[in-house]
C-alpha positions in Angstrom: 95.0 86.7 65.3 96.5 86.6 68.7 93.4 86.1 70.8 93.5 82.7 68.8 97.0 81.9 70.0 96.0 82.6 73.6 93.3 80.3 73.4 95.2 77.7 71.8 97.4 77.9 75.0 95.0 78.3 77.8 92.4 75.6 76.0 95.1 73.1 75.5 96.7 73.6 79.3 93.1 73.4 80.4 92.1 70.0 79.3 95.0 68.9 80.0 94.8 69.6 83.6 90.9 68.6 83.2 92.0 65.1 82.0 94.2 64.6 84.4 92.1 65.5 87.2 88.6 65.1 86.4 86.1 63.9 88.3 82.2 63.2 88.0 81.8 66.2 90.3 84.4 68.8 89.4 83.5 68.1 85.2 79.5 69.3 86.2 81.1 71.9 88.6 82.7 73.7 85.7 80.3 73.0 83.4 77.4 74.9 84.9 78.3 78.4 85.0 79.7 78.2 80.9 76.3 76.8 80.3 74.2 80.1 78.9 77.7 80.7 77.0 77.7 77.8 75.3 73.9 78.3 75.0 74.6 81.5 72.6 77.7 79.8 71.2 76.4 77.2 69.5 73.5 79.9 68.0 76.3 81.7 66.1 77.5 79.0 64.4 76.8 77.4 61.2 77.5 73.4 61.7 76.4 72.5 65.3 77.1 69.2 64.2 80.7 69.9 64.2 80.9 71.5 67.1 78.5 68.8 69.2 81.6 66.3 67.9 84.5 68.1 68.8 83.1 68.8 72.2 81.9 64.9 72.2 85.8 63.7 71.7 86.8 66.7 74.6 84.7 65.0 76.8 85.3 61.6 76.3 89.0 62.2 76.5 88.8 64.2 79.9 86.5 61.3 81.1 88.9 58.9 79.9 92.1 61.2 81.7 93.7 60.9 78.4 95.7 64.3 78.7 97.4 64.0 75.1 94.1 63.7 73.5 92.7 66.1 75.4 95.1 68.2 74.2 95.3 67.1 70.6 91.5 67.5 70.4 91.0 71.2 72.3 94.0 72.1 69.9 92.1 70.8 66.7 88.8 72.6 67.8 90.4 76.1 68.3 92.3 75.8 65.2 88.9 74.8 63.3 87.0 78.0 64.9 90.0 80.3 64.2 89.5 79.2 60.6 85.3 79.2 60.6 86.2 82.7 62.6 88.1 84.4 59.6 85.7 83.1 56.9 82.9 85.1 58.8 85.1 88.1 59.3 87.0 87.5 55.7 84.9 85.8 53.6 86.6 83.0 51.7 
């Protein structure tokens, strides 16, 4: 799936760049208006739990402005979606 690529890409550049440029006020900035996304998000998956974690190590790395973690860990959540994604769409 390509859209999957694409965000492997863009989400791994964009934490990146988060990390290495966050700040208390720019991290809430951003935050806000994917809020009610995030909102529906997390109501169409299966294992919040999960998810709650991976963004949990996302944040703590961005906090941190550890850029290669940042990275490791957006890479390691879009790869686990792309996966949840074709179970739903595939079965399996």
């Amino acid at each position: 799936m390509y859209g999957f690529d694409l965000r492997e890409a863009l989400e791994v550049l964009a934490v990146r760049r988060a990390a290495e440029r966050a700040d208390a006020t720019g991290l809430a900035t951003t935050v806000e208006p994917l809020e009610g996304r995030l909102r529906w998000l997390l109501q169409q998956i299966d294992e919040p739990g999960t998810l709650w974690e991976e963004h949990r190590q996302l944040h703590e790395a961005i906090a941190a402005h550890d850029a290669d973690a940042a990275a490791a860990a957006a890479l390691s959540h879009v790869r686990h979606y792309r996966d949840v994604a074709m179970r739903m769409l595939f079965g399996g």
